[in-house]
C-alpha positions in Angstrom: 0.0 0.0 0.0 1.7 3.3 -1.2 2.5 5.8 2.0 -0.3 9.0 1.2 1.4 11.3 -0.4 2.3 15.2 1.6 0.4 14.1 4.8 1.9 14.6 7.7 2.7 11.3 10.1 -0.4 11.3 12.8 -0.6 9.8 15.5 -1.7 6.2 16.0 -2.9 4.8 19.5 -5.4 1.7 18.8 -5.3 -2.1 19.7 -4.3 -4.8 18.1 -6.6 -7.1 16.8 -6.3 -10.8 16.6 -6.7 -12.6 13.3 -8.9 -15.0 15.4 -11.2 -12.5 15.1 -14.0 -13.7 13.3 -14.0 -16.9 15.6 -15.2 -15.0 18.5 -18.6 -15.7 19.9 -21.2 -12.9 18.1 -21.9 -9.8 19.6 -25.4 -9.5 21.0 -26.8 -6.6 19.3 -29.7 -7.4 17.2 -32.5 -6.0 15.4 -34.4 -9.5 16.0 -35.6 -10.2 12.4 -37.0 -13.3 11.4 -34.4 -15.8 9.1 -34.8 -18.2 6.5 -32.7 -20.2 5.0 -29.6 -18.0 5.8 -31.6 -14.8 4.9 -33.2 -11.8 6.9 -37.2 -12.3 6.0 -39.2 -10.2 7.9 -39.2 -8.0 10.9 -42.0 -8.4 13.1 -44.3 -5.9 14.3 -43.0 -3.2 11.9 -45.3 0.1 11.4 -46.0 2.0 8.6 -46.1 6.0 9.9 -46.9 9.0 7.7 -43.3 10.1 5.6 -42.9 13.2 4.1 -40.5 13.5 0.9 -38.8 15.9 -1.4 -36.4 15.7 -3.9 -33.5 17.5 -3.9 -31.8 16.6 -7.1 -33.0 14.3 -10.3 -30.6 14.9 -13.6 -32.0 14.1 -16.7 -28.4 14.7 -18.6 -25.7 16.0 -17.4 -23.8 14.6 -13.5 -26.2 11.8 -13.4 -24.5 10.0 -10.4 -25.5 11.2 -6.9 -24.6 9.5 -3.6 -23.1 9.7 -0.3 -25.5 12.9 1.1 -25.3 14.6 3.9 -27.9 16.8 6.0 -27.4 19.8 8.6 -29.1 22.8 9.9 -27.3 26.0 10.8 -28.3 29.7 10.6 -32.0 29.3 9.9 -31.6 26.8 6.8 -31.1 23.0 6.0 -28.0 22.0 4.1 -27.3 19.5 2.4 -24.4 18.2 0.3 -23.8 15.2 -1.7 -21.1 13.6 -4.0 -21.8 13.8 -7.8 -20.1 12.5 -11.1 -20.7 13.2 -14.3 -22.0 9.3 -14.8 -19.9 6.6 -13.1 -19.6 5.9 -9.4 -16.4 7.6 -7.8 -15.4 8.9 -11.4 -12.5 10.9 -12.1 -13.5 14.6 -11.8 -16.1 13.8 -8.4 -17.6 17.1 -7.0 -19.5 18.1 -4.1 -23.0 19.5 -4.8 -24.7 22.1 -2.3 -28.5 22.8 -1.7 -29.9 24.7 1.2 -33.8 25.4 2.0 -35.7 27.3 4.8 -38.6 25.1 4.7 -37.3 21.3 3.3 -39.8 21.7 0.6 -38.3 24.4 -1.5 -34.6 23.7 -2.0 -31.9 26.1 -3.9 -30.9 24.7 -7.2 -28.0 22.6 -6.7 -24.6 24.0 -7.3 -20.6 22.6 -6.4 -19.5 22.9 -3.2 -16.8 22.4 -4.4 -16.3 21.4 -8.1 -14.2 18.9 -9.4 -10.1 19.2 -9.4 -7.1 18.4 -10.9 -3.9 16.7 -9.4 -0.5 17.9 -10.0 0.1 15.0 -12.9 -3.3 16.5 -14.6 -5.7 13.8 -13.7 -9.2 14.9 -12.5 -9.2 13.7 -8.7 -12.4 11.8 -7.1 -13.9 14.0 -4.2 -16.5 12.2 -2.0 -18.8 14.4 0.5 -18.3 13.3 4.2 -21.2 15.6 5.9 -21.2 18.3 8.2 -20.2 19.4 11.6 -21.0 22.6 13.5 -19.4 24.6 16.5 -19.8 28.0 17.7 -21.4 30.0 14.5 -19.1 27.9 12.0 -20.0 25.3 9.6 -17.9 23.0 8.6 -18.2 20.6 5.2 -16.0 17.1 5.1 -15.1 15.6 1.8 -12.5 13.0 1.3 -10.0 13.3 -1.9 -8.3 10.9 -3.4 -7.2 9.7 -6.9 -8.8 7.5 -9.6 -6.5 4.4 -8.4 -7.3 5.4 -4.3 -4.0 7.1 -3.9 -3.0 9.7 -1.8 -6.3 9.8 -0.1 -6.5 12.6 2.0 -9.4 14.4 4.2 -10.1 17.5 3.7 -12.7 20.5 4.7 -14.4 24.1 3.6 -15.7 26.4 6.1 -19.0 29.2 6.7 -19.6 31.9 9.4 -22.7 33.1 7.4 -23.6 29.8 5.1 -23.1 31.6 1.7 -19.1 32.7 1.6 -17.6 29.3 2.4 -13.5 29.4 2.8 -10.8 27.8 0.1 -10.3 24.3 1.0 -8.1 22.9 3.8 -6.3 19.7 4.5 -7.7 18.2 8.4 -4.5 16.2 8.4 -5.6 12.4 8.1 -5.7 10.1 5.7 -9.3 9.4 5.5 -12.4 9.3 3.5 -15.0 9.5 5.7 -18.1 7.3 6.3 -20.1 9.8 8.6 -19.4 13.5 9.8 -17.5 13.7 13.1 -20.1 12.9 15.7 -19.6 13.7 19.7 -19.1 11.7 22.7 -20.5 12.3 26.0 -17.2 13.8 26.6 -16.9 16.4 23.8 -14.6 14.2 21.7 -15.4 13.9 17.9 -15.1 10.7 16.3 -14.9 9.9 12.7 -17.0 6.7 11.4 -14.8 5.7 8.4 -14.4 2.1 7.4 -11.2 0.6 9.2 -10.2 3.7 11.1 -12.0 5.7 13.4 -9.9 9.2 13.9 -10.8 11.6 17.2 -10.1 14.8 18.6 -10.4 17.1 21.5 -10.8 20.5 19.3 -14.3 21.1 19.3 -14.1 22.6 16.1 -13.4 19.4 14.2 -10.4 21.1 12.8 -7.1 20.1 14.2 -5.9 17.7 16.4 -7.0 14.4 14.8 -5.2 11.4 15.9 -5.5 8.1 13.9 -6.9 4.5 15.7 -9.2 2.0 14.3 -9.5 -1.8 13.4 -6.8 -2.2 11.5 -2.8 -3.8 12.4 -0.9 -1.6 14.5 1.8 -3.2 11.7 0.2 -1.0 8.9 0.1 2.4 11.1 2.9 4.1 8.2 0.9 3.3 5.4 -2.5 3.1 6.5 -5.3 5.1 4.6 -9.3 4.8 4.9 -10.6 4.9 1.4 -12.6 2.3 -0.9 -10.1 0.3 -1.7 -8.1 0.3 1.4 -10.5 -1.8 4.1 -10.2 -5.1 1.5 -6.3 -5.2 2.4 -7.3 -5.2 6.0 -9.4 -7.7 5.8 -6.8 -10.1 3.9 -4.3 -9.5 7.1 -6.8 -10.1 10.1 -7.6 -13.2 7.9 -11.6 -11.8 8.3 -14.1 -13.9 6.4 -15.5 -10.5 5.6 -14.1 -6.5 4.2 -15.7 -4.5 6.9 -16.2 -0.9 6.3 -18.5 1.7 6.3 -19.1 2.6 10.0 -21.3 3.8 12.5 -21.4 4.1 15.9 -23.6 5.1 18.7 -22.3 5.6 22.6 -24.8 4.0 25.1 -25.1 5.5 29.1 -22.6 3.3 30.7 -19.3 5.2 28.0 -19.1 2.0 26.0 -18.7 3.4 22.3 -20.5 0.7 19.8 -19.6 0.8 16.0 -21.4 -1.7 14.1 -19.8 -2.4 10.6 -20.9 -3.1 7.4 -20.0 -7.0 6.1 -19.0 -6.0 2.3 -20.1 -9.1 0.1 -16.8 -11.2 -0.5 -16.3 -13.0 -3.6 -16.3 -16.9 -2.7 -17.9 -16.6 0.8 -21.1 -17.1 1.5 -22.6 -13.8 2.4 -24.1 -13.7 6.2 -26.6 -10.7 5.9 -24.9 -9.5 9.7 -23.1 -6.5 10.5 -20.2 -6.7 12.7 -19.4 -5.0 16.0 -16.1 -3.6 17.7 -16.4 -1.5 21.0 -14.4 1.1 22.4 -14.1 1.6 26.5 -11.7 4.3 26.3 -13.5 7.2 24.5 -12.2 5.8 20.9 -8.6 5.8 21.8 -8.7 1.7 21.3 -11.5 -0.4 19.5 -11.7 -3.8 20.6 -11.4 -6.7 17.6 -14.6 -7.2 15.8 -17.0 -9.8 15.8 -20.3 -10.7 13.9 -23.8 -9.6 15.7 -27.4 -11.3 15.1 -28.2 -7.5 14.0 -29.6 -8.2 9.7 -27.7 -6.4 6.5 -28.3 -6.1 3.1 -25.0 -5.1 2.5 -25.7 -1.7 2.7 -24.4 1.9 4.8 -26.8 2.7 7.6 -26.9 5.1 10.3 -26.9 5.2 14.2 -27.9 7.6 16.9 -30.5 8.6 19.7 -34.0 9.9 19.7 -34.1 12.9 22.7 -36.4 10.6 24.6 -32.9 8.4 25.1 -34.1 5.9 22.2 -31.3 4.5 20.3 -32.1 4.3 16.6 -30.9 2.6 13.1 -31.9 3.7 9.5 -30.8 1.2 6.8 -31.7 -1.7 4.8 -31.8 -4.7 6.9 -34.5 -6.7 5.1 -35.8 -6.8 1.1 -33.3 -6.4 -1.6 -32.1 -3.9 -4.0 -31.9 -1.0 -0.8 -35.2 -1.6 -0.3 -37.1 -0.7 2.4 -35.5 1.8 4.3 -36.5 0.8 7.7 -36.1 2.9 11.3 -35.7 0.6 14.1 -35.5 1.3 17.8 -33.7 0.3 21.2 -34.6 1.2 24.7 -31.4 -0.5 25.7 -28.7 0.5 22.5 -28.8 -4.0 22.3 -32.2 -5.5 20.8 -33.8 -3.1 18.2 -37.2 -4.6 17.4 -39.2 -1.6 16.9 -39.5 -0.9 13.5 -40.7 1.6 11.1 -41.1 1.8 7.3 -39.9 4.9 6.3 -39.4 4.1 2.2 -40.5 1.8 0.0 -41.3 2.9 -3.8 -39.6 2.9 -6.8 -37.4 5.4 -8.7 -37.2 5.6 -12.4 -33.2 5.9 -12.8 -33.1 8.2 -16.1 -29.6 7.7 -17.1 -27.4 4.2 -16.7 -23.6 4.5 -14.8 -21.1 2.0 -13.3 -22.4 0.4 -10.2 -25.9 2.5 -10.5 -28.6 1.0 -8.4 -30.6 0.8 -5.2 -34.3 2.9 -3.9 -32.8 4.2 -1.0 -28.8 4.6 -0.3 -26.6 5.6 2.4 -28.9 7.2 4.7 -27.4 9.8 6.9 -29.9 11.8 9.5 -31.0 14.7 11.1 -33.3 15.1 14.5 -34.8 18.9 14.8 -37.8 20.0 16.8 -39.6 16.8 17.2 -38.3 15.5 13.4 -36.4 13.0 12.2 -34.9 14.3 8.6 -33.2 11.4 6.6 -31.4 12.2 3.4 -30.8 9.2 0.9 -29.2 9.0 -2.7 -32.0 7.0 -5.3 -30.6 4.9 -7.4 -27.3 6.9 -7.1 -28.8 9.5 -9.3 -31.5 11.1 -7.5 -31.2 12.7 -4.0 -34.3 12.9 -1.4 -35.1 13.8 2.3 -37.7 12.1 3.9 -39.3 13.6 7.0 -41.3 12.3 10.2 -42.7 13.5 13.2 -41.4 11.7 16.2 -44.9 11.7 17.6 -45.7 9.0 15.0 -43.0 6.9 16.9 -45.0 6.5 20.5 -48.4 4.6 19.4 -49.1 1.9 21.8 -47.1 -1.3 20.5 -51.1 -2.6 20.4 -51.4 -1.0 17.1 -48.6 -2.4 15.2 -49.2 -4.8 12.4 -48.5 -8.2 12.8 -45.5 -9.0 10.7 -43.9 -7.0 7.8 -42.4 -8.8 4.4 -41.1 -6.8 1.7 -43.4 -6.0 -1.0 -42.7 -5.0 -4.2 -41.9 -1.4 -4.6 -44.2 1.3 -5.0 -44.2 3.9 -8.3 -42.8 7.2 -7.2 -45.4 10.0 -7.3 
């Protein structure tokens, strides 16, 4: 693996894990869905509340390929910012895309963030949009860099004191392309949800400071970087059965920090439909070695985090195929989430083909403001779409929940 190129050594406190690994006895969190044959089925007792949606984004020629989106609010508007090629998934010449609204059903037309660049040896590099974080009247926008081969994959950031002027780009100093946004720890730490590493810091600003941990051999710590590409060599040294990536994690009363990790489909093993688990009991400095859970996957990103009643909650795509539904579930304890809610279910008509184009609802990232739960998705990597719901639709008595849910077939868009 080649060192990243003009990036600074960080760094690296984390724990070694075991090749053993994967032998381990499986972690207990699980969403408790019903199995067959090897395959998440149904999930039982799952709810159907009242969604509201609005596209954001739907090209008919031109950047066709939208994914990875993001969702904030700061200064008296939502943002949102998403990566987008001109037709093929993580394509040479990548931007950022920006849209803000004061309302979420009347968005600004799109426009780059920051638009695609060129490296020093005149190849257009592949930017991907890594979400927001705010502190103290400044916004600040991730996005990971890195070149059409994963080299020299870097993390960088723009900033806004007013949400229109936004500053030129800076590098944050890790070799990273982010999974989530830095998210905060009961302490006021900021951890980054990337794939096989999981930087933190103590600036507040999510700025400076960032010090490299995660999953992978302490072995690798000179030429480690979090991209694509990179978690697959990873996987081959721990000797995993699976290329885990794609985290995100959740902290429940007690410290313990939880990241549950996507099981990337790997060619010649059977696929499990599980995501996998490593824990952290000392504020993300170490992560402990990771091990399957009983919680279903459809090989797909999700996202964690907690409702303000103290609820712990996933969106994804645990059951159904083709990203399809996107389902809410719920935990009173941060272990069993078997409350579950339909958020998405019908179709998109994809207007233009690309390389690895696909899947109703992808890589869900969310927002919770005044009583709402706002959750942004890409649509077949093309279109872009925030859903809405009251979190009063959330507390009907567990009485009035159907019986059983199965995927059905998906639904045309209106």
């Amino acid at each position: 693996m080649k060192k990243p190129g003009a990036l600074a050594i960080v760094v690296l406190v984390m724990m070694c894990v075991p090749a053993g690994a994967a032998n381990q006895a499986p972690g207990p969190i699980t969403n408790a869905a019903e199995w067959k044959d090897g395959k998440p089925v149904a999930l039982p007792g799952a709810r159907r509340p009242r969604v509201e949606s609005v596209f954001l984004y739907r090209p008919e020629t031109n950047w066709t390929y939208s994914h990875h989106a993001g969702i904030t609010f700061f200064k008296g508007r939502f943002f949102a910012i998403w990566s987008n090629s001109r037709k093929d998934e993580d394509a040479p010449g990548q931007r950022v895309l920006l849209a803000t609204s004061k309302n979420f059903r009347k968005w600004t037309e799109p426009c780059p963030l920051v638009d695609s660049v060129t490296g020093e040896n005149g190849v257009e590099r592949v930017l991907t949009a890594a979400g927001f974080h705010a502190h103290k009247g400044t916004l600040v926008a991730y996005f990971g860099n890195y070149g059409p081969n994963k080299e020299t994959t870097r993390l960088q950031a723009v900033t806004t004191t007013d949400g229109r002027r936004w500053t030129p780009v800076r590098d944050i100093g890790v070799p990273v392309n982010p999974n989530h946004p830095p998210q905060k720890t009961a302490s006021g730490r900021l951890i980054i949800s990337g794939n096989i590493s999981f930087p933190w810091t103590d600036d507040p600003a999510g700025l400076h400071g960032w010090h490299m941990t995660g999953i992978y051999p302490p072995e690798m710590h000179e030429t480690i970087k979090d991209d694509p590409a990179s978690f697959w060599e990873v996987a081959a040294r721990q000797g995993w059965p699976a290329g885990l990536c794609e985290g995100s994690f959740y902290q429940t009363d007690d410290g313990v920090l939880h990241m549950l990790l996507r099981n990337a489909m790997t060619k010649g093993v059977t696929y499990r439909h599980r995501l996998w688990l490593s824990e952290s009991r000392d504020d993300g400095r170490s992560w402990s070695a990771p091990v399957e859970t009983e919680f279903s996957d459809t090989n797909a990103k999700f996202h964690f985090g907690r409702l303000p009643d103290g609820r712990f909650f996933y969106v994804g795509n645990p059951v159904g195929r083709g990203r399809t539904p996107l389902v809410l579930s719920l935990s009173k304890d941060g272990v069993r989430f078997d409350d579950h809610y339909i958020l998405g279910e019908r179709s998109y008509t994809q207007l233009q083909p690309g390389k690895a184009k696909g899947g109703e609802y992808g890589y869900p990232h969310t927002l919770i403001r005044k009583g709402r739960l706002y959750v942004i998705v890409s649509r077949k990597k093309e279109g872009v779409e925030v859903l809405r719901l009251n979190l009063s639709e959330l507390r009907k008595p567990a009485s009035e929940a159907s019986a059983r849910f199965k995927p059905t077939p998906a639904k045309p868009t209106e």
